[in-house]
N, C-alpha and C positions, 0 to 999 in steps of 0.2 A: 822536417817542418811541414813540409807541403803534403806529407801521409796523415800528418795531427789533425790538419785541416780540412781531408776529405774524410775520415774519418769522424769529426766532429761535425762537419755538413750530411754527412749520411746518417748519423746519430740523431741529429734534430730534424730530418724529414723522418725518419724512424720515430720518433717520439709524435711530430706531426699527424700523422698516419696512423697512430696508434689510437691520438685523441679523439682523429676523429670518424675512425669505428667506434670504439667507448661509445661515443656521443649522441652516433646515429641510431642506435638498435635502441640504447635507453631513453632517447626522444621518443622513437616512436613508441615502444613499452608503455613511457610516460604517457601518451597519447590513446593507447586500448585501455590503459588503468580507470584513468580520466573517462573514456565514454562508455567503458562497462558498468564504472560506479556510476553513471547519471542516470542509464540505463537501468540500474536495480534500482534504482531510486524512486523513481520516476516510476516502477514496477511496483515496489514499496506503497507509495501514496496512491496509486490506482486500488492495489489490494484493500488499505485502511478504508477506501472509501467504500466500496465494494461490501465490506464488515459493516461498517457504519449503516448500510443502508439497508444489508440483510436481518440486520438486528432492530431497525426501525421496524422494518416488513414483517418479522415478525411478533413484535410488540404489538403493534396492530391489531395484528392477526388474531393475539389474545384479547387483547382489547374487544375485537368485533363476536370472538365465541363466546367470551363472558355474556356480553350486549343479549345474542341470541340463546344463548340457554335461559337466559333472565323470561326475555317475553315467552319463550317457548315455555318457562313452570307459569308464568302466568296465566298464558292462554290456555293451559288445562289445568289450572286448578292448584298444581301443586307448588308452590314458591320453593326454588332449589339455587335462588340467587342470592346470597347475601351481600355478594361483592360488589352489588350494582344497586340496591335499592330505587334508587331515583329513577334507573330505567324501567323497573315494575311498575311503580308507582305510575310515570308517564304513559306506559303502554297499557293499566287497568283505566287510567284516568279518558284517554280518548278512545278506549274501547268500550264506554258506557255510552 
């Protein structure tokens, strides 16, 4: 009886000790999961924004060529802007 006994006491620190390796490593696991994903995350919305601004900058940027090839057919003569109208028009208008 008294073998049943050390053996069932060494069996549940053995199960003891088992849990709580299991426990530790997939805590902390649990714990690189968790700050790697905030991490990409967090990397994720930096990049969107990044996109978002480079695609502003470049609208723009169309934006501003159109602008100046307009006054540029104006200013010699030859209208090669259709896209812009009203910027001929304003750049003929206070250039008389």
């Amino acid at each position: 009886m008294q073998n049943y006994r050390l053996v069932t006491e060494q069996l549940e620190n053995l199960q003891h000790e088992k849990s709580l390796l299991a426990d530790t490593p997939t805590g902390q696991l649990r714990e690189q999961v968790k700050s790697l994903s905030d991490t990409l995350s967090a990397q994720a919305r930096d990049l969107e924004q990044a996109r978002t601004a480079a695609e502003e900058a470049a609208k723009q940027m169309a934006e501003e060529n159109t602008s100046l090839q307009c006054v540029l057919g104006c200013a010699t003569g030859t209208l090669q802007c259709a896209a812009a109208p009203l910027v001929c028009h304003m750049s003929q208008t206070t250039a008389v």
